[in-house]
N, C-alpha and C positions, 0 to 999 in steps of 0.2 A: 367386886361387884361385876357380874358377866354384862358384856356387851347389850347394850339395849336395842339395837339394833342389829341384831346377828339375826333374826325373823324377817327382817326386811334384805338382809345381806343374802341369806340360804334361798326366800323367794326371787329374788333377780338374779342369782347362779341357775335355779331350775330353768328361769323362764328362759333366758339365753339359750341355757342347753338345749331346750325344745323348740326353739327358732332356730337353733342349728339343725336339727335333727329333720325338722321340718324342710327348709332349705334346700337340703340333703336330698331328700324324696325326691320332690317336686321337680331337682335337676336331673335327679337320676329317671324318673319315670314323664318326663317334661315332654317328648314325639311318641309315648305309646298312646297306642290307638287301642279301645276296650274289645272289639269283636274284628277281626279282620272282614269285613265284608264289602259284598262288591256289589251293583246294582243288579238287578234283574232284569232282564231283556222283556217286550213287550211278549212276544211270544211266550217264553216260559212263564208270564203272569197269566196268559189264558188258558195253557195248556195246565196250570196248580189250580185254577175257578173251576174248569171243564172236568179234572179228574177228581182232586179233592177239597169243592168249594163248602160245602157243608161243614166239613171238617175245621177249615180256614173260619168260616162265619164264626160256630162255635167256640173255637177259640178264643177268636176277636172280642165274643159276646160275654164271655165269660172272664177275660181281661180288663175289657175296656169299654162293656155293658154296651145294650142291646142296638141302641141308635148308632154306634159309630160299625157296628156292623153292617147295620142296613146301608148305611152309609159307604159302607164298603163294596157291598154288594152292588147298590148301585151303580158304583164309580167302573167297577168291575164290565158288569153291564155295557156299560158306555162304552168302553174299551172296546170292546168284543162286538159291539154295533159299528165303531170308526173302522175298526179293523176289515170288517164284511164290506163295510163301503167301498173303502180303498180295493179290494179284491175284483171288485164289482165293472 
């Protein structure tokens, strides 16, 4: 008579396996970072609005729909109003 339990014996050898396996990943890929990136300077954000803000919007609008653009835009605005201040 085969093992009645060798179904439950062969599912807790897989799962183990894949907790190790998992384990494994998670230490090996545990301080990578997905995009190396680094901030943008205020400047370089007015001078990407000023050269290709349409461009930026559309993007935006077409990612992350139409209000978080405006929204963009506006912030954008802003910036580039504090910035004239300060100059001023």
């Amino acid at each position: 008579m085969p093992n009645e339990n060798i179904y439950d014996e062969v599912l807790g050898d897989v799962k183990n396996i894949m907790l190790e396996i998992r384990d494994g990943i998670r230490k090996q890929y545990k301080n990578v970072k997905p995009f190396a990136t680094k901030p943008i300077s205020t400047e370089e954000q007015i001078y990407d609005y000023n050269t290709r803000g349409q461009e930026i919007f559309n993007q935006i609008a077409d990612k992350e729909g139409p209000q978080t653009a405006v929204k963009w835009q506006q912030d954008m605005e802003k910036i580039v109003e504090r910035r004239q201040n300060v100059k001023r």
